[in-house]
N, C-alpha and C positions, 0 to 999 in steps of 0.2 A: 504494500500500500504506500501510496507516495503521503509527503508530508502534507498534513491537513489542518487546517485552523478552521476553528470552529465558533459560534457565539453562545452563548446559552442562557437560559433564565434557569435557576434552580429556586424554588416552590415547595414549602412544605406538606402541604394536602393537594389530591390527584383532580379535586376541583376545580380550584385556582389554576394550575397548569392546563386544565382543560380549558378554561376560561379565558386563557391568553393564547390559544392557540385559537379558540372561533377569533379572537379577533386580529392576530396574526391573517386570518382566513378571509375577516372581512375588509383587509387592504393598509393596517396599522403596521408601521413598518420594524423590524426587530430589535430595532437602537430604541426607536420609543417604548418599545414593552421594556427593555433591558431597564428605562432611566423609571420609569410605570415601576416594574416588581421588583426590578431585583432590591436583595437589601441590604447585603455585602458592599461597604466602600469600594475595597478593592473592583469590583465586577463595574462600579459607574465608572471608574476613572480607564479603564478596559473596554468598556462598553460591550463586557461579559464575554470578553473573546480571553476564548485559553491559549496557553502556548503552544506553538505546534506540535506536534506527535504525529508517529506513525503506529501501522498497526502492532508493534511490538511494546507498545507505550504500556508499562506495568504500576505510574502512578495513578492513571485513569480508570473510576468503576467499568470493566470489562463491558457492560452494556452501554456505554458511552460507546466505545472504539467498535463496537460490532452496529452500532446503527448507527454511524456515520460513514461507513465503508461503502454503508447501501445508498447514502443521500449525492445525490446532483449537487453540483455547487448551486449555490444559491437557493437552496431545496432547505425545509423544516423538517422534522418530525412531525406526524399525523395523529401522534397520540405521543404522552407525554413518558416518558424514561424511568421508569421507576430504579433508585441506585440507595445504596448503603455504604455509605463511605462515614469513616472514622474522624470528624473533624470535630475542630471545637466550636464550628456552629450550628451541626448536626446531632452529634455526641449520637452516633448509631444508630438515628431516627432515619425509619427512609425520607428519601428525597422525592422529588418530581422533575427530572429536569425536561426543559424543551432547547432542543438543540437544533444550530444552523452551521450549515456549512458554506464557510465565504471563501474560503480558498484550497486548491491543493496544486502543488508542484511537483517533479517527480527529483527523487534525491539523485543529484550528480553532483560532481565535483566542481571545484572551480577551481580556474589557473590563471597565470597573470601573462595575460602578451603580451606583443613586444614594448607596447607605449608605458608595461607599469600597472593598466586597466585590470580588474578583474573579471574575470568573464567564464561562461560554462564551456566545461568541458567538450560537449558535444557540438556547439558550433565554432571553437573555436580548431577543432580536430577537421571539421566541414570544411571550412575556411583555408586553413591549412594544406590538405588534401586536393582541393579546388585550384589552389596557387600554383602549387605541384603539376599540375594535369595543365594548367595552362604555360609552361614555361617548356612543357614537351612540344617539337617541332610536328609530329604526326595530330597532336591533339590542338593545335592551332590550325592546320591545314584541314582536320577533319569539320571542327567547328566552324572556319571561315567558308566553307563549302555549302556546308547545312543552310549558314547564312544566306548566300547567294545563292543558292537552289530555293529558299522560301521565297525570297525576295525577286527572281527571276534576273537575276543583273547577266547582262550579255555588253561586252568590250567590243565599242564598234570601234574605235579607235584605232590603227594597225600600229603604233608605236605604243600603245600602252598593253597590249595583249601579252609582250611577254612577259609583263610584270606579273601577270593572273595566271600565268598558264598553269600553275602548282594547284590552283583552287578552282579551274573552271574544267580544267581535263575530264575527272570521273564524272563534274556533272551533266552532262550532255548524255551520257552512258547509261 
């Protein structure tokens, strides 16, 4: 599972969580229920979004990380999470949470090119590999070919044809 951040309202009774999810339903957006319910400082100044995690995250009640694997970004829960987690503002009592998912990215690395910039691994290996492919004399010829085969260019010119002759030979073929 790639990394996932998530928002949530946690709710002591499965009423009130119900309750915030019809109107989650009726068009109230997840930041104003979060500033509405929740009643953890922490969660307003967050605006109830967790730290990221993935699906091996072992501080999160397990049914957190198992329904949000299932949610679209931008998706809620359709019923509310019932969880038991050990804190000191639950002390054991279940919870109710209603959870959203605002983001997920998939974990890659990141490396630094040449400017210093950090940037991911995988377009930067793209990138890389692409510069490569163009600095080959077959892979410039093949390419400038393609080009002027889409573009249909014909050298009426007799002094400049045999500048092209390496990119127009096969195409006529």
């Amino acid at each position: 599972m790639p990394m996932t951040t998530v928002q949530h309202i946690a709710t002591a009774n499965e009423k009130q969580a119900q309750k915030i999810i019809a109107e989650l339903n009726a068009g109230a957006s997840f930041d104003s229920q979060v500033r509405k319910y929740q009643n953890n400082r922490q969660a307003h100044t967050t605006a109830g979004k967790l730290a990221q995690f993935d699906s091996y995250n072992q501080t999160l009640a397990p049914a957190i990380v198992q329904v949000t694997a299932k949610l679209r970004v931008g998706h809620y829960v359709t019923k509310p999470v019932k969880t038991v987690m050990a804190t000191a503002d639950t002390q054991d009592k279940p919870t109710y949470e209603i959870i959203n998912v605002v983001s997920r990215r998939s974990k890659t690395a990141a490396v630094t090119d040449d400017s210093g910039k950090r940037i991911d691994v995988t377009n930067y290996l793209r990138e890389k590999i692409q510069q490569q492919r163009m600095m080959d004399k077959q892979t410039q010829v093949t390419t400038i070919r393609s080009v002027f085969k889409a573009a249909h260019v014909k050298v009426v010119d007799a002094h400049f044809a045999p500048a092209f002759n390496d990119y127009l030979t096969t195409q006529n073929s």
